[in-house]
N, C-alpha and C positions, 0 to 999 in steps of 0.2 A: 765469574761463574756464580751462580745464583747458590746462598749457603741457605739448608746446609741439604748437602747433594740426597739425591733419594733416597740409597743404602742406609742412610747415615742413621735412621732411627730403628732399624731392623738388628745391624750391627752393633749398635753401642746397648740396643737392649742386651744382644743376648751376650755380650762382654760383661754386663753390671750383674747377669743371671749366671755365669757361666762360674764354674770353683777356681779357675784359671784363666789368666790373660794372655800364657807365654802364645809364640808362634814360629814358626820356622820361616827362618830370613835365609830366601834361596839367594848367589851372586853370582858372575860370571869370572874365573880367571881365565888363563893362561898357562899351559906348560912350557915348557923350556923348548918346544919344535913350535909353540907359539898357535897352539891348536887350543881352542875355547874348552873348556872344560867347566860343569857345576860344584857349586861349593854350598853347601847348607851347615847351618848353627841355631839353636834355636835362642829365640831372643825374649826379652819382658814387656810388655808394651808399656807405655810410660803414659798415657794418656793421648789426646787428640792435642796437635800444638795448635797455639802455646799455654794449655791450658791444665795440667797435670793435677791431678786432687792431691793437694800438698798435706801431709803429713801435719798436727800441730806443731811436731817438736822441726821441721823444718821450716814454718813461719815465725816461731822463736827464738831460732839459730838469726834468719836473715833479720829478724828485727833487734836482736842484741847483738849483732855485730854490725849495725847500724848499715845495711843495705836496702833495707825494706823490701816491698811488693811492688810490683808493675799495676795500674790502675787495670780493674777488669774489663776492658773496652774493645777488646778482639780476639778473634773465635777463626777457628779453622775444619777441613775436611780430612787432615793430612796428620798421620798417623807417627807415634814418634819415639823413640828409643834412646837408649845408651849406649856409649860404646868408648873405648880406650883408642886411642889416633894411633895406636901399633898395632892394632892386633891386625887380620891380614885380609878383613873386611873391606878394613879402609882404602886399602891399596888398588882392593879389585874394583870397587868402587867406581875408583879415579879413572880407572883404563878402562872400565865399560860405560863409562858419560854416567854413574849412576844406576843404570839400570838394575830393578828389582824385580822379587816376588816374596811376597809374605804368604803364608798358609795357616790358617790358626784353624785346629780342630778343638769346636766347643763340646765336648762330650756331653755339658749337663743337657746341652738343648737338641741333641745329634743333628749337629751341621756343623759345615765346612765353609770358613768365607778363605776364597781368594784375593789379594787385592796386586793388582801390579803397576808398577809406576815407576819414580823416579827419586831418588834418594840421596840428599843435600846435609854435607856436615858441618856442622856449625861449633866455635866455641874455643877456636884457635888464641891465643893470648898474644901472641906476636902478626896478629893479622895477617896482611898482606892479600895479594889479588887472588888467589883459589877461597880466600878466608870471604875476602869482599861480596864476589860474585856468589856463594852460597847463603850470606847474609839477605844479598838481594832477593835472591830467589824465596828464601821463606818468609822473608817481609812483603813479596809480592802477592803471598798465597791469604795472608787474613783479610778478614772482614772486619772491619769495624764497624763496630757499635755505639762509640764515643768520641771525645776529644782524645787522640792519642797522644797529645802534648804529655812527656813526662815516662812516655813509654820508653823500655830502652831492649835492645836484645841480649847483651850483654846482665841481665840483673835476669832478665828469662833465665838464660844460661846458668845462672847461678843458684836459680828457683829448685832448676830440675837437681843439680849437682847438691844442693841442700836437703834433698827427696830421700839421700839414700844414709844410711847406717854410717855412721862414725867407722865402722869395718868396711863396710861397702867403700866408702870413699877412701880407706885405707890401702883399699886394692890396687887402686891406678898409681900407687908408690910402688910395687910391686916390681920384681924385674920383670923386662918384655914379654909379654905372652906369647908360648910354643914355643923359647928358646930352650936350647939344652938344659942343662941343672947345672952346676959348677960339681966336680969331680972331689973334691976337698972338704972336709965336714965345715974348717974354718968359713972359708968363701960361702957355703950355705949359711951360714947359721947370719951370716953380714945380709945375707940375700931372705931372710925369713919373713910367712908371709903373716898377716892378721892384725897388722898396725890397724891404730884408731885418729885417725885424724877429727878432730872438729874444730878448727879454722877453713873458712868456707873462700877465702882469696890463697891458702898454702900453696906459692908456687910451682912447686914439684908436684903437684898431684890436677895443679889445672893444668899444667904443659899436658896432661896425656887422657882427660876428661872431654866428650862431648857428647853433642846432641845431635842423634840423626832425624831426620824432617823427612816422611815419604808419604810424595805427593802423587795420592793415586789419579790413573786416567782408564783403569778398568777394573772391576769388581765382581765377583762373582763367589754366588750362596748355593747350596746344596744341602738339602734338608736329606737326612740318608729316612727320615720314619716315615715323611708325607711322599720322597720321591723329589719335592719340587726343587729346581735349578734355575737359579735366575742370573743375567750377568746385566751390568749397565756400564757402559764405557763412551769417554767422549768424542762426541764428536769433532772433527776438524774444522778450525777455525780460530777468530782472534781471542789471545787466549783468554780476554775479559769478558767473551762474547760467545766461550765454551757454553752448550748445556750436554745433560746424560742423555743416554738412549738407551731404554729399560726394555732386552727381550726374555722370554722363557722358553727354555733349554729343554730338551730331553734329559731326562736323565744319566 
């Protein structure tokens, strides 16, 4: 696919204009009679993978803890998040192949971008083939710009998990998200939350840290002050050999 897709400079302006980046990441479960049901949370955007505006103090964590940087030589369309491998995102995930919808309302600029696609987690420590074949997929998605010799996903990985707060990263030690509370002051107080980790390889905290990759294949804008609505979604075909197709909507 030809980078970087049409949207892409309408959208990332009014993200770098907007007060706010969060969005609502709609998914698909299941009830227990096994009828689809929606699930929304609202989520942070993390940047366009694999390219997140790193903090300096998290290029000074990965260069004193002698991990360093990925060379800057590849760019993507595909939008990308955080997320803990328990919480119950992940799950629905897995049984809907992926499928998504993100909804981000920019208030400062009054529009609405939809984007909907397909949503790949990355960043498992014990690999294996669900780990592999996600890998694939968001390795398939960039563009390069350079010699990618030296590039790795795994130090990606570790770019974004370097992104966040000594507390932020504290979090994913945490117990499971949406379980009960323990009933006993003691067991609480063993289970308390606000740790500060700053080792960026601590393996109890990448067991439950990753990086979700959503690779959109329709988009759609809504201006609520001009009225205008625009969507652009790809066409079918081979997937190196996708382009968009930009219509305007009624309102």
């Amino acid at each position: 696919m030809p980078f970087p897709a049409p949207w892409r400079s309408p959208f990332e302006s009014h993200l770098n204009t907007n007060s706010s980046t969060s969005f609502t990441l709609s998914t698909i479960a299941f009830d227990a009679q096994n009828r689809p049901v929606p699930r929304a949370r609202t989520c942070e955007f993390r940047g366009f993978w694999p390219t997140p505006k790193l903090h300096p103090s998290a290029i000074d964590a990965l260069n004193d803890q002698n991990i360093g940087l990925n060379p800057s030589v590849c760019v993507s369309d595909c939008i990308s998040a955080t997320t803990d491998v328990r919480m119950e995102k992940v799950e629905q995930l897995r049984a809907s192949g992926g499928l998504v919808e993100c909804v981000f309302w920019l208030a400062d600029v009054k529009t609405q971008w939809r984007v909907r696609g397909t949503a790949h987690i990355i960043g498992g420590p014990e690999g294996g083939k669900e780990e592999e074949e996600a890998r694939k997929k968001v390795l398939g998605v960039l563009e390069f710009t350079g010699d990618a010799k030296g590039w790795d996903v795994e130090r990606q990985v570790t770019a974004y998990f370097a992104n966040h707060s000594p507390v932020m990263r504290g979090s994913f030690k945490n117990p499971a998200p949406g379980q009960p509370k323990p009933k006993s002051h003691a067991e609480e107080e063993e289970s308390k939350l606000g740790q500060k980790v700053t080792q960026l390889d601590d393996p109890a905290v990448r067991a439950n840290f990753r990086v979700m990759v959503i690779a959109p294949d329709e988009v759609e804008s809504l201006n609520v002050e001009t009225m205008e609505r625009k969507r652009w979604a790809l066409e079918d075909g081979v997937q190196s050999q996708k382009t968009w197709k930009e219509v305007e909507l009624w309102p």
